[in-house]
C-alpha positions as CSV (number, residue, x, y, z in Angstrom):
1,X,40.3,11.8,2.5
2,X,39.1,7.9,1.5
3,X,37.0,6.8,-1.4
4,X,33.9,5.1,0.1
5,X,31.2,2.9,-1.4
6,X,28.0,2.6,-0.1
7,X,26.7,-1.2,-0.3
8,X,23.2,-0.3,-0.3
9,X,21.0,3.2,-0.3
10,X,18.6,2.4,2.3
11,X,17.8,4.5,5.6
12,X,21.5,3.7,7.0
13,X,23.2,3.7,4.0
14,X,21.6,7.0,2.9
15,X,22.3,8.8,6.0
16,X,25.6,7.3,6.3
17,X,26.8,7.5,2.6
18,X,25.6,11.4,2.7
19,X,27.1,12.4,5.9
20,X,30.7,11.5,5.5
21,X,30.5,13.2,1.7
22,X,29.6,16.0,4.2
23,X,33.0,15.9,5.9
24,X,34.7,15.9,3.0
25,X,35.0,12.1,1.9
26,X,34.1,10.8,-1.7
27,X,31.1,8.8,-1.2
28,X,29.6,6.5,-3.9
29,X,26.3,4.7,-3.1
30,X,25.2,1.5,-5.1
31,X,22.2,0.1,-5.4
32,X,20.4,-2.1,-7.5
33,X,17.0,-0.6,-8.1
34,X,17.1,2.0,-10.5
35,X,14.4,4.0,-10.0
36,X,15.4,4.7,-6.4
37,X,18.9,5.3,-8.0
38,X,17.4,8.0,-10.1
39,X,15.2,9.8,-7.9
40,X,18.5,10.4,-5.8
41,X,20.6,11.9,-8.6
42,X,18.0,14.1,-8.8
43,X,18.5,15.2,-5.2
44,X,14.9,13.7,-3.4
45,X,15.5,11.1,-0.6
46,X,13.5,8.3,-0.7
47,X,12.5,8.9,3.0
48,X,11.7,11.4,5.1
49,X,14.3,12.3,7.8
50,X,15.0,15.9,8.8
51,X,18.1,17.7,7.3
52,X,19.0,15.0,5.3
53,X,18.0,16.3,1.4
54,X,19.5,19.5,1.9
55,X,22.4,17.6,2.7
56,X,22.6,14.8,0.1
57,X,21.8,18.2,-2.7
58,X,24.9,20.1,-1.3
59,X,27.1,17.4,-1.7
60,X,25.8,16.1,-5.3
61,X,26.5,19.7,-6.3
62,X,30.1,19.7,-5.2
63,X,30.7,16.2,-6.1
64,X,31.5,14.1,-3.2
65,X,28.6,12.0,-3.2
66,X,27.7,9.8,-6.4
67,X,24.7,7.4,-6.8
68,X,24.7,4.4,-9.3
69,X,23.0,0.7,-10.2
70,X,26.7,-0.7,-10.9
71,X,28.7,-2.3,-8.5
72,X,31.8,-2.6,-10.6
73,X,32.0,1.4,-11.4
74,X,31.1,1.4,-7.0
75,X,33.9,-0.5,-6.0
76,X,36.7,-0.9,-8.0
77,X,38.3,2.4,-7.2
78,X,36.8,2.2,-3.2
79,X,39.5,2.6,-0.8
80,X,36.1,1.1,2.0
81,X,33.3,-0.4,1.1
82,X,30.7,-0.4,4.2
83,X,27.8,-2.8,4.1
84,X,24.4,-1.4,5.0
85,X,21.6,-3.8,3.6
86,X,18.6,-4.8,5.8
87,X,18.8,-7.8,7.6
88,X,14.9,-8.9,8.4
89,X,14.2,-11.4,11.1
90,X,13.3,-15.1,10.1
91,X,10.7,-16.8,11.8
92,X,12.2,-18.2,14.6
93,X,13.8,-14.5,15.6
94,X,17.1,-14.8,14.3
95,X,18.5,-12.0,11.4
96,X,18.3,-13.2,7.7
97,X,21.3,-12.8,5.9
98,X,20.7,-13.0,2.2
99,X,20.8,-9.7,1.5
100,X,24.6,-9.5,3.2
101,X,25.7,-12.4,1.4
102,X,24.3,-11.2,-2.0
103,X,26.2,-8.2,-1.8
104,X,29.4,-10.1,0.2
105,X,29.7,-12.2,-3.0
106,X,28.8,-9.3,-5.2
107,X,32.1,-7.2,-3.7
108,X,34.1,-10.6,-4.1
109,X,33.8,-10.7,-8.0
110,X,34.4,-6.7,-8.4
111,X,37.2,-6.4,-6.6
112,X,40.6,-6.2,-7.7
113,X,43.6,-4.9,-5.5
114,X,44.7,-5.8,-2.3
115,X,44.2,-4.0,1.0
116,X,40.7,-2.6,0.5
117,X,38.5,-2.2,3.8
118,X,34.8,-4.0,4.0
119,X,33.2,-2.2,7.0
120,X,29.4,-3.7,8.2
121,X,27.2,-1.4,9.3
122,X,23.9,-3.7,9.0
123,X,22.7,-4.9,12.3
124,X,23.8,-8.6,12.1
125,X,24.1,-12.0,14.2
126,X,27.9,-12.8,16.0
127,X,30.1,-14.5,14.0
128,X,28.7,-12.2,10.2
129,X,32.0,-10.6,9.6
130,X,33.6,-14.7,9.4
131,X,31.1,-15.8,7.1
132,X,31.2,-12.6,4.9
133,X,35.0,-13.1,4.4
134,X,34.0,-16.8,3.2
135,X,31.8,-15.3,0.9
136,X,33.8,-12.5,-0.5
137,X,36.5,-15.2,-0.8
138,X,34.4,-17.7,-2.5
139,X,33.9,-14.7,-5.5
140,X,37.3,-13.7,-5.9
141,X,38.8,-13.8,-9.6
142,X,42.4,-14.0,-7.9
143,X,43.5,-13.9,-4.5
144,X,43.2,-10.6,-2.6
145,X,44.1,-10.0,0.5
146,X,40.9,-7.4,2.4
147,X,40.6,-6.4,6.2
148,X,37.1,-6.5,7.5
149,X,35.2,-4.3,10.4
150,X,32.1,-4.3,12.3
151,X,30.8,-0.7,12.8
152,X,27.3,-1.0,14.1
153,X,25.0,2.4,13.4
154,X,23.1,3.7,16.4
155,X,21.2,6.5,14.5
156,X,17.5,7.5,15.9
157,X,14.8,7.6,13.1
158,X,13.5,11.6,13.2
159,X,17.3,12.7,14.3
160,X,19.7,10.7,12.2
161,X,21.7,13.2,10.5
162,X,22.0,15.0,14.3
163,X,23.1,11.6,15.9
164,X,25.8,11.0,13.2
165,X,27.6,14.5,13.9
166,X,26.7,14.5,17.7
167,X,26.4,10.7,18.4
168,X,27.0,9.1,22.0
169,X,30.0,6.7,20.6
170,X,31.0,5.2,17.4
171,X,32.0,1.4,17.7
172,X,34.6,-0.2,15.7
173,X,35.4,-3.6,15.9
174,X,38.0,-5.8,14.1
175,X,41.0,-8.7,14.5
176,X,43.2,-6.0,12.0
177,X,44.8,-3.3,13.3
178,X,45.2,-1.3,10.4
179,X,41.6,-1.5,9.5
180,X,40.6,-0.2,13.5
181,X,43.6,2.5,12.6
182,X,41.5,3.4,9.3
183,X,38.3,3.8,10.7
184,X,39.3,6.2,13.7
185,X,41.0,8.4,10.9
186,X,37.9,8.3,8.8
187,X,36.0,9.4,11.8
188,X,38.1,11.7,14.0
189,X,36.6,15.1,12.2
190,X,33.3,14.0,13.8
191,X,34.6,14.3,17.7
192,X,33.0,11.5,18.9
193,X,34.4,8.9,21.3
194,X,35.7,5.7,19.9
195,X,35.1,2.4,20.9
196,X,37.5,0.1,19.4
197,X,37.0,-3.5,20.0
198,X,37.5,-7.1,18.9
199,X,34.5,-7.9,16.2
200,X,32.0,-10.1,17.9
201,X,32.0,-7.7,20.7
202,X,31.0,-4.7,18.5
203,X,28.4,-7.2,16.5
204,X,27.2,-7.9,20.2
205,X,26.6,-4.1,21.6
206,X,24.4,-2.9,18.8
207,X,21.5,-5.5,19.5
208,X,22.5,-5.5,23.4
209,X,21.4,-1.5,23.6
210,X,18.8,-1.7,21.6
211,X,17.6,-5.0,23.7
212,X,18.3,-2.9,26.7
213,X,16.3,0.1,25.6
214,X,13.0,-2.1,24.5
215,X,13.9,-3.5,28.0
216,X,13.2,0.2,29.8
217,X,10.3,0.5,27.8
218,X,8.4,-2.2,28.8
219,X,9.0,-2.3,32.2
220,X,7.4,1.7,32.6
221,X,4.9,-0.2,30.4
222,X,4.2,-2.6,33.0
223,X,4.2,-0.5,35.9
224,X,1.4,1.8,33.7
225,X,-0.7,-0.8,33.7
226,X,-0.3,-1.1,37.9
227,X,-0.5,2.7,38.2
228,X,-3.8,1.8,36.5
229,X,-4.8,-0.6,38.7
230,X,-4.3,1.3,41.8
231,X,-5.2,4.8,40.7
232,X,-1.4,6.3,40.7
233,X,0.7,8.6,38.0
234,X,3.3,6.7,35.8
235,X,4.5,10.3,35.1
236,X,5.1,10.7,38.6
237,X,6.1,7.4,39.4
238,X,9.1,7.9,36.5
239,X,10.1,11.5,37.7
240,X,10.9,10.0,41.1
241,X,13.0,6.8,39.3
242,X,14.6,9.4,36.7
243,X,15.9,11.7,39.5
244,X,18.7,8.8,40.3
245,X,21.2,9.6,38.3
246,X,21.9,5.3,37.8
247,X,18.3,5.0,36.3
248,X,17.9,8.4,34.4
249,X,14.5,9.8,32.7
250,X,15.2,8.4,29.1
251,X,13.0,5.9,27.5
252,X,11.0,5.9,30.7
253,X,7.7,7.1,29.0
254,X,4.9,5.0,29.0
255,X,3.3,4.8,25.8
256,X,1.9,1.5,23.6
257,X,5.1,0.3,23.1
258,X,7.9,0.1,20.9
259,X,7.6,-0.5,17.2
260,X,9.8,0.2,14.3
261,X,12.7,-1.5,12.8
262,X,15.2,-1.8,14.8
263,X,14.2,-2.3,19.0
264,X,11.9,-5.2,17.7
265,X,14.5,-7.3,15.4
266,X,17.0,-6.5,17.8
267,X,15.0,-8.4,20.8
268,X,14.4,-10.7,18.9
269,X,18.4,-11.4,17.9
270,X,19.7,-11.3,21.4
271,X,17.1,-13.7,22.6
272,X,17.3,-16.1,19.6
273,X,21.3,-16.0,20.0
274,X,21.0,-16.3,24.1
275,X,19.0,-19.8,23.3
276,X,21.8,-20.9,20.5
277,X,24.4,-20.2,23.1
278,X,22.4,-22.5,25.9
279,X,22.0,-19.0,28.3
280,X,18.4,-18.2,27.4
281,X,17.4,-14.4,28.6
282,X,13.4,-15.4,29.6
283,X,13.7,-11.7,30.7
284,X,13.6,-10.7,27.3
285,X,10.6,-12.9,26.1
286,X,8.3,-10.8,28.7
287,X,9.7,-8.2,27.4
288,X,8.7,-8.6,23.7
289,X,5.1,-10.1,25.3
290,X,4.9,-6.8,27.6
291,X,4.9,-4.7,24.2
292,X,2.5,-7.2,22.6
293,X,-0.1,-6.1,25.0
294,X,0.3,-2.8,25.1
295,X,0.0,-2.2,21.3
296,X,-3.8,-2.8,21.8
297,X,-4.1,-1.3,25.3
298,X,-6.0,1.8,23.9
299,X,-8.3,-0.2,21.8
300,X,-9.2,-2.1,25.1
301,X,-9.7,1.3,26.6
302,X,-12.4,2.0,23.4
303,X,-13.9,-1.0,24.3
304,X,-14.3,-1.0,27.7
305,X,-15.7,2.7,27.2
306,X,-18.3,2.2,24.4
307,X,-18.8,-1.4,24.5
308,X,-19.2,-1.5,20.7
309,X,-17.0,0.5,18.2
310,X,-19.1,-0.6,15.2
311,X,-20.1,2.3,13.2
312,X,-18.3,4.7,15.7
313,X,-16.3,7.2,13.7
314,X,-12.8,6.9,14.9
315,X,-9.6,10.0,14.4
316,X,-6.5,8.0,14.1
317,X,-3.7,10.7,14.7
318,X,-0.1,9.8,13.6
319,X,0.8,6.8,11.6
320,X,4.7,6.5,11.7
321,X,6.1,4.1,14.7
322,X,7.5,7.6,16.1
323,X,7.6,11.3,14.8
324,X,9.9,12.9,11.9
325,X,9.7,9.7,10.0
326,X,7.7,8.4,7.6
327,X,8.6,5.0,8.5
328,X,5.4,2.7,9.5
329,X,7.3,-0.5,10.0
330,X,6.0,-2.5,13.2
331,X,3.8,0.8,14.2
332,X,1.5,0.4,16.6
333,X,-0.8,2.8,15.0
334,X,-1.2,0.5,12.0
335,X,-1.7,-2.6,13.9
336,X,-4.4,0.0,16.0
337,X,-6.0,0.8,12.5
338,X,-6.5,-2.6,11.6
339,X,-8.0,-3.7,14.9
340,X,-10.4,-0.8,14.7
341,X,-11.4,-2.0,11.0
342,X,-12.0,-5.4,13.1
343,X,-14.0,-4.2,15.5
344,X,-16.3,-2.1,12.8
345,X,-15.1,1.0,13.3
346,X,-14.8,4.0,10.6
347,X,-11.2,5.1,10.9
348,X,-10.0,8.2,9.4
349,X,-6.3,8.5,10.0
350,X,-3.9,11.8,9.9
351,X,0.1,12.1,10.0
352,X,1.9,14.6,8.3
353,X,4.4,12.2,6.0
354,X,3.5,8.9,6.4
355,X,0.1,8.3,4.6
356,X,1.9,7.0,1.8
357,X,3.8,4.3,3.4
358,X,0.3,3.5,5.6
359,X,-1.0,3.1,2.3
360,X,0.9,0.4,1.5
361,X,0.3,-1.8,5.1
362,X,-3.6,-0.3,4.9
363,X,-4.9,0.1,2.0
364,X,-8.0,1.6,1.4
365,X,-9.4,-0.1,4.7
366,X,-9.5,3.0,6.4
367,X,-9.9,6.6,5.6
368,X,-6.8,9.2,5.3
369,X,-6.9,12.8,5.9
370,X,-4.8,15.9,5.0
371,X,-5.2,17.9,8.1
372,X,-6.0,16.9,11.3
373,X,-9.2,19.0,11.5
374,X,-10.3,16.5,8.4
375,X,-9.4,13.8,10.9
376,X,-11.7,14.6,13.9
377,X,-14.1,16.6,12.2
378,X,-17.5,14.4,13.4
379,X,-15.3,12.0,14.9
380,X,-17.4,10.1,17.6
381,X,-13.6,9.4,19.7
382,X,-9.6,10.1,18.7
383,X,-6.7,7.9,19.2
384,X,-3.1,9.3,19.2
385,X,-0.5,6.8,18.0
386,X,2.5,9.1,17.3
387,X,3.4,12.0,19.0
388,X,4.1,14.5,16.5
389,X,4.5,18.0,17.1
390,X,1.7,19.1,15.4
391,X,-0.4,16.7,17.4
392,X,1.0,17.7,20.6
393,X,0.5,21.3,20.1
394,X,-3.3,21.3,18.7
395,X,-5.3,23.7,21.0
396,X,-7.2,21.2,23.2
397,X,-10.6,23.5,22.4
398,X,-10.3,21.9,18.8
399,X,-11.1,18.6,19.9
400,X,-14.5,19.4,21.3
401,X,-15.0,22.2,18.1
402,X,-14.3,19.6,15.4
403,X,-15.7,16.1,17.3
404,X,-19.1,14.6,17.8
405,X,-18.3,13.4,21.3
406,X,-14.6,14.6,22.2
407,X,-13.4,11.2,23.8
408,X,-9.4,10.9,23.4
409,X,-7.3,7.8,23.9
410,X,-3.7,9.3,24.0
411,X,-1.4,6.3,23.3
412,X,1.7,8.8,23.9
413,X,0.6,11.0,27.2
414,X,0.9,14.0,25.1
415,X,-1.7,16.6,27.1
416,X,-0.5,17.0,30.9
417,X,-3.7,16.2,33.2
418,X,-4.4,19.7,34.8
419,X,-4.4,21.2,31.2
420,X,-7.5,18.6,30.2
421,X,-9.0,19.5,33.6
422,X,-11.1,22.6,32.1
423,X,-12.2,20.9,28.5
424,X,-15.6,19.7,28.4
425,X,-13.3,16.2,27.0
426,X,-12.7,12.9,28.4
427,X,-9.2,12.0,28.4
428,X,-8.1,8.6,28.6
429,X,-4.0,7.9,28.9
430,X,-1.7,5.5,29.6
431,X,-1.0,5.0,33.5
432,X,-2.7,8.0,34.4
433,X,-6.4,9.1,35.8
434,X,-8.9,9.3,33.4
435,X,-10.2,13.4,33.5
436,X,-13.6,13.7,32.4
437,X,-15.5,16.8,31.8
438,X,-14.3,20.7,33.4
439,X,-12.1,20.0,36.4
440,X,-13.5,16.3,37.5
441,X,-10.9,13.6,37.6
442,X,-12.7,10.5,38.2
443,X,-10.0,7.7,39.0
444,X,-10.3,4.6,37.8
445,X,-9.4,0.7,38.0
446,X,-8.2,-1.2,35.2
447,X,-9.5,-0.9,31.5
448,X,-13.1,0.5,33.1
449,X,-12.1,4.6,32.5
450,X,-8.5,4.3,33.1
């Protein structure tokens, strides 16, 4: 079993650093900030993702995982080090690498034997792993000779800890045979396929599939907003396209788009780095423009409906950019909550572990809630951003119990059609006929009802 240090305790690094302590590695994660430091010695993650204290408890008790604020007692006896700070985008699209060359230059003056591994596992622009070995290099008190690796995460928010046990692939890429040899032991208890590849062509495939996946999205986004135009069923319309087994049924639902941190950025990279090559994608560009619109679709919906939201009491159900995660960044619910506030309406918003983190993007701006009856009680209309569980399964009866005027803008499809058809609600989706009332589908064009 390897000594491993953990270059950063945020959502990768976490998941990554307690996971292989699981499988029987000693794990030591660093990180500057000491109050996140101390709140994991005590066993609490600093996010919310399912199975993942339990875990990171187990292995603190039996001593495979470690947390500290010092890099030199985090990697001077690390047989790996794997890099997994965030890499934000800059203005112009492309990822910022400050944080990887802060820590680059941070392992380059603690090391001090030959032969150590320095895997990156941030998402990061072709050509990182060159420039980290300059930087590392540039730090070093006396020569050293390191391998370095690219090993992209592809972990899903809500079902990390699952996809690192049960995950599709796992990608290694590196010029050094030894250090492709290293990784493949490191990983072989987990039983997943390995990729192994030259480096720029494993920096390349993380951004690439999550490109291609924002790409699916908003293209059964588009084709929502015809199916709204000419009175059809998305849902229908992406049954018949999954049934072919060379399209498949995932990340074909239509919703308000894509948010978070990682199919955003990602977009982003590939088309910034298709421009700096001189072969621009313009496919991608409508792709990221697609996903601007639909972020607002349901407040266009509101609009169209009532006219005037000022004054209206509005339920704002789910806050996260997707369920099991407390994670708001780039949601589309908080961008919804803030066009709301705009349009002078009195938002009172529900989700079951976000609030805090909305609290941070919100403010006191809007309203939050502890239960979703709190939510809609009195509420004039309800918007779903995030299709939690909770929110999926509410008996339909409790919107018209708890609401002024049960009027529902489902952002996520959650409630199937026939099932609103005997609710005295009106049900507005996304790419599907507006149901109003007990068992009267009125179909409509456009933003009007649809």
């Amino acid at each position: 079993m390897k000594k491993i240090a953990i270059a950063g305790t945020g959502y990768v690094g976490l998941v990554t650093g307690v996971c292989l302590a699981e499988i029987g590695h000693d794990v030591i994660c660093v990180d500057r900030d000491p109050q996140k430091i101390n709140t994991l010695l005590k066993g609490e993650a600093t996010f919310y993702e399912p199975g993942l204290e339990e875990l990171m408890k187990n292995n603190l008790e039996a001593g495979r995982l470690i947390f500290t604020t010092s890099p030199t007692i985090g990697y001077q006896d690390a047989d790996i080090i794997m890099i997994t700070v965030g890499t934000p985008n800059d203005p112009n699209g492309s990822l910022d690498l400050q944080y990887i060359e802060q820590i680059s230059k941070e392992i380059g003056r603690t090391i001090t034997r030959n032969n150590i591994l320095i895997v990156t596992k941030s998402t990061v622009p072709l050509g990182t792993n060159e420039k980290i070995k300059e930087w590392i290099q540039s730090e070093l008190r006396s020569p050293l000779y390191f391998h370095l690796a690219a090993n992209p995460e592809f972990l899903r928010q809500g079902a990390a800890v699952y996809d690192t046990f049960h995950g599709d692939r796992i990608i290694i890429g590196s010029d050094s045979k030894e250090a492709l040899h290293t990784l493949e032991e490191l990983y072989k208890p987990l039983h997943i396929p390995i990729i192994k590849t030259d480096t720029k062509s494993a920096e390349l495939i993380k951004i690439a599939s999550n490109s291609f996946l924002a790409l699916k999205i908003s293209y059964v986004n588009a084709l929502s907003s015809i199916c709204e135009q000419i009175g059809g069923n998305i849902e229908e319309v992406t049954l018949g396209m999954g049934m072919d087994a060379r399209i498949g049924t995932s990340f074909l639902n239509a919703g308000v788009g894509f948010g978070g941190s990682c199919l955003p950025k990602d977009t982003k990279e590939v088309t910034h780095l298709a421009n700096e090559v001189g072969e621009p994608i313009r496919l991608l560009d409508e792709v990221l423009e697609i996903n601007k619109r639909q972020e607002l679709r349901l407040i266009d919906k509101a609009l169209a409906r009532f006219k005037s939201l000022k004054g209206k009491k509005a339920a704002l159900l789910g806050l996260s950019f997707k369920p099991n995660t407390d994670d708001v960044r780039e949601s589309v619910s908080i961008k919804m909550a803030k066009r709301l506030v705009m349009e002078g309406a009195i938002v009172t918003a529900y989700d079951p572990v976000a609030i805090r983190n909305a609290k941070r993007e919100l403010g006191e701006i809007i309203s939050y809630s502890d239960t979703l009856e709190q939510a809609l009680m009195n509420a004039d209309l309800a918007f779903i951003g995030t299709e939690w569980e909770e929110i999926k399964n509410i008996p339909i009866t409790m919107f018209s119990e708890w609401m002024t005027e049960p009027v529902i803008f489902d952002g996520r499809n959650c409630f199937q059609l026939d099932a609103m058809k005997g609710f005295p609600i009106e049900y507005h989706s996304i790419g599907r006929p507006c149901v109003i009332g007990k068992e009267n589908i009125i179909k409509t064009f456009g933003l009007g009802l649809g």
